[in-house]
C-alpha positions in Angstrom: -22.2 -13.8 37.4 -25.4 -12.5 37.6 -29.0 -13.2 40.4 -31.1 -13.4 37.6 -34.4 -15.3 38.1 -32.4 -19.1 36.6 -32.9 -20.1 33.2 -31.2 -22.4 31.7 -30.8 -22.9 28.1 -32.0 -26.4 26.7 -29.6 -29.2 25.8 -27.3 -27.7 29.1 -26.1 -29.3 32.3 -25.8 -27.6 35.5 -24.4 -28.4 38.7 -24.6 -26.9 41.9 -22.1 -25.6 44.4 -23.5 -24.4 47.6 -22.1 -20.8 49.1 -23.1 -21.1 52.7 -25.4 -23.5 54.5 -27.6 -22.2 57.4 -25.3 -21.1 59.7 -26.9 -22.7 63.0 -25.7 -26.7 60.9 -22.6 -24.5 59.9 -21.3 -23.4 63.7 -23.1 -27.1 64.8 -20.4 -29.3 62.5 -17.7 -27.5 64.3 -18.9 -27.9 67.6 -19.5 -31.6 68.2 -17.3 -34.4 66.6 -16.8 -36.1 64.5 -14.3 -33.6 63.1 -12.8 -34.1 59.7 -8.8 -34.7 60.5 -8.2 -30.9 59.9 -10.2 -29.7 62.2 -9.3 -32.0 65.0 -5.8 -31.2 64.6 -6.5 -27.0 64.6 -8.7 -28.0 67.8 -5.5 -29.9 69.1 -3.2 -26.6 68.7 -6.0 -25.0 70.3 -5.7 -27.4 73.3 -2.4 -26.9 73.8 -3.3 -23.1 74.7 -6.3 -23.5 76.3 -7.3 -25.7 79.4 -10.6 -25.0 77.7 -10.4 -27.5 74.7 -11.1 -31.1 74.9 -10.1 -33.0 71.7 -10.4 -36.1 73.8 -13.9 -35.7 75.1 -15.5 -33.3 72.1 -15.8 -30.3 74.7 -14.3 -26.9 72.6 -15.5 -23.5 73.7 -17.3 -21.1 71.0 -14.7 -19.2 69.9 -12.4 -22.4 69.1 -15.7 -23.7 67.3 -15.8 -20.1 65.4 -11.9 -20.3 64.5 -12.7 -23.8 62.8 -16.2 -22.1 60.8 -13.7 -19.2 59.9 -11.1 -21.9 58.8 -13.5 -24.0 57.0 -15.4 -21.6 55.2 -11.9 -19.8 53.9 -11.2 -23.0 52.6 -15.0 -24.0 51.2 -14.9 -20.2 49.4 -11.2 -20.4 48.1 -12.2 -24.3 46.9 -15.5 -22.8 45.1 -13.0 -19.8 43.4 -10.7 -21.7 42.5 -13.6 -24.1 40.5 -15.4 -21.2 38.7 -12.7 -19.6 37.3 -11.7 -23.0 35.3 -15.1 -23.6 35.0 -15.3 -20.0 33.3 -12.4 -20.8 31.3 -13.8 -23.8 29.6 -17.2 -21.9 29.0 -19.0 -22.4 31.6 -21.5 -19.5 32.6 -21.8 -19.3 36.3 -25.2 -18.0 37.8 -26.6 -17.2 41.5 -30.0 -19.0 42.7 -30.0 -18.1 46.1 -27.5 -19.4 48.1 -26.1 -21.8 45.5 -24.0 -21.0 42.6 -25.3 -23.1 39.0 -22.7 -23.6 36.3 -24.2 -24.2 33.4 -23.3 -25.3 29.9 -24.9 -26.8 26.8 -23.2 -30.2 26.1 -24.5 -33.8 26.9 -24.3 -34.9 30.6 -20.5 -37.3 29.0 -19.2 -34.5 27.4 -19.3 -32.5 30.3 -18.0 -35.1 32.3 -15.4 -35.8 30.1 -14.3 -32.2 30.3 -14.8 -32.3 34.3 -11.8 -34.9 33.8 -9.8 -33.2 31.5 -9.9 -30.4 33.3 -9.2 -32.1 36.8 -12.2 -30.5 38.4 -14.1 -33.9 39.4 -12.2 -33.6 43.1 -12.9 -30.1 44.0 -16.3 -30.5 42.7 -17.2 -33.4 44.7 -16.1 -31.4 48.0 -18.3 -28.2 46.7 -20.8 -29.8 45.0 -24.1 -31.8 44.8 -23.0 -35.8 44.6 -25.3 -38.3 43.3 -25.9 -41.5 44.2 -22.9 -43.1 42.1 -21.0 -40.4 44.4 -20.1 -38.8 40.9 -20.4 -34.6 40.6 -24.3 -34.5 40.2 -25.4 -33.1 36.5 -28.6 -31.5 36.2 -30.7 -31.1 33.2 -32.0 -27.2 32.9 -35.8 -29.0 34.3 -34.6 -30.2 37.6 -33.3 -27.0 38.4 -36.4 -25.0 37.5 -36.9 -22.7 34.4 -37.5 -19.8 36.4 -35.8 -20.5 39.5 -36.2 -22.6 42.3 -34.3 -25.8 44.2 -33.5 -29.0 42.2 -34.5 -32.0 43.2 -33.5 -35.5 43.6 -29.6 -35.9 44.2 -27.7 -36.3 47.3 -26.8 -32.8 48.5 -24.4 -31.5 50.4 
């Protein structure tokens, strides 16, 4: 992995798994529901410790809230190890752009998708990764992410 200025080759697909958001949205998602079901159940343990936590109304206090970040991050950042290295093993090359991680590869956007399938990857992708508007893993051509760096466009991000 390197922080290179990005440069993909031509005739390569990326796609885009984001590290970290801001962490102001990252504490906010904790804080206020809706919860995904995990979360509302850890904030139900947490309940039956504290008089604090309110599953019922949406009322937790900060450090529940920073138990769930700490949770959900573990998870995001074991998810997005668990991706590269398979992605590594099939020949991907892995590169920073800021806060993102690119894979990258030169195939055709249905080979690589093919081998997204093979290699049972489409799932954890779609929870790490940029989804388009088929709500398929979002390919990029080496253009939309910028030859010498810089944020892709179009794409439903996550």
């Amino acid at each position: 992995m390197s922080t290179v200025p990005l440069q993909l080759p031509m005739g390569s697909v990326a796609l885009r798994m984001r590290l970290f958001g801001p962490a102001d949205q990252e504490l906010a998602e904790t804080v206020a529901p809706p919860w995904p079901v995990w979360m509302r159940h850890l904030y139900e343990l947490h309940a039956l410790q504290s008089s604090h936590v309110d599953v019922v109304t949406g009322e937790v206090p900060v450090s529940a809230a920073l138990a769930a970040l700490q949770a959900h991050l573990a998870h995001r950042l074991g998810m997005i190890g668990f991706v590269c290295s398979h992605l590594e093993e099939m020949g991907w090359e892995i590169v920073m752009s800021g806060p993102d991680l690119i894979a990258h590869r030169v195939t055709t956007p249905g080979m690589a998708r093919d081998a997204l399938a093979t290699g049972h990857l489409e799932s954890a992708l779609l929870a790490v990764g940029d989804v388009d508007e088929r709500s398929l893993v979002r390919l990029y051509e080496p253009w939309e992410l910028g030859s010498a760096g810089g944020t892709a466009s179009g794409g439903k991000e996550r």
